[in-house]
N, C-alpha and C positions, 0 to 999 in steps of 0.2 A: 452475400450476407443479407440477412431479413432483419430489420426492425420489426417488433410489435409494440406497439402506443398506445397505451391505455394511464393508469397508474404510473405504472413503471415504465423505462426501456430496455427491453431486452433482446440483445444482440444473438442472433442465431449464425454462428459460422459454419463453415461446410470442415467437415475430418480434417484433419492438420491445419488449418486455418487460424489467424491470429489475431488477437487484440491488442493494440498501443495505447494507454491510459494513461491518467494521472493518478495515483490514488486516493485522493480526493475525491474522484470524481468513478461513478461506474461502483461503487465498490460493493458491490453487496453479490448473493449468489440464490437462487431459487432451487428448490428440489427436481434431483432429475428424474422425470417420469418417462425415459424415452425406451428404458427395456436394455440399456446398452450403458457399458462402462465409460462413465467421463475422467480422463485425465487433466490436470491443468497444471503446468510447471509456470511457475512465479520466478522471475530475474525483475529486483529491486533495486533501483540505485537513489543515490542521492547528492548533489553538487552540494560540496560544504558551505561553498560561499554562496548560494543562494538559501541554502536554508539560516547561515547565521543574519542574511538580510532580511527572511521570510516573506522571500519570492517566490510564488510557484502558483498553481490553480487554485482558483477560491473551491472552497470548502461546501460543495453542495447538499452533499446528500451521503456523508458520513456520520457514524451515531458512536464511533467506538469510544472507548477513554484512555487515557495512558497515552504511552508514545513509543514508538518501537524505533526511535534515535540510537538510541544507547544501543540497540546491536549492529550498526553498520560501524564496518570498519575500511580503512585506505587500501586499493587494493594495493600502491606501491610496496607499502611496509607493515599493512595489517594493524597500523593504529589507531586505536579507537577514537571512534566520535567524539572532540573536546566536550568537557561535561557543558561548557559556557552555552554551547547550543544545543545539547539537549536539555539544558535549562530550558531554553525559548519555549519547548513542546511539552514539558513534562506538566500533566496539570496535577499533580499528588494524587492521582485517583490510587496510583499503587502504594502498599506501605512500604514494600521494601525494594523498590524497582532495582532489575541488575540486570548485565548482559546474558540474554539467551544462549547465542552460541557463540563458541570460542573456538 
């Protein structure tokens, strides 16, 4: 894996290689000029009781707004994220925020 340090840091992995993040942290993406198709599959989780504590990495270099709480569900029983903690994230940037996918 290559670091380049400049601005940014951006991680260069070798084909099938992988990245472990926080989403906090790292989250952004650059255009790819490499001549060659990039795939990137996303597995998102999240501890409920750490986010109703709001525990997790500090918030470096995220610009987004909203909160995309409200579409994680349990994987035991498939129940949705209590609204009480997507309270905690939600800042009203959406008017009518709702679950994505079901």
């Amino acid at each position: 894996m290559e670091a380049v340090v400049g601005e940014t840091l951006r991680l260069v992995v070798p084909a099938g290689g992988l990245i472990l993040f926080s989403g906090d942290m790292l989250h952004s993406s650059v255009p790819n000029t490499s001549g060659v198709t990039r795939f990137s599959i996303d597995f998102r989780t999240v501890n409920a009781g750490d986010a109703a504590a709001r525990r997790g990495a500090p918030c470096v270099d995220r610009y987004c707004t909203g909160t995309s709480m409200r579409d994680f569900v349990r994987a035991s029983d498939r129940a949705a994220m209590p609204d009480d903690i997507v309270a905690l994230y939600d800042d009203a940037s959406a008017e009518n925020g709702h679950l994505v996918y079901t």
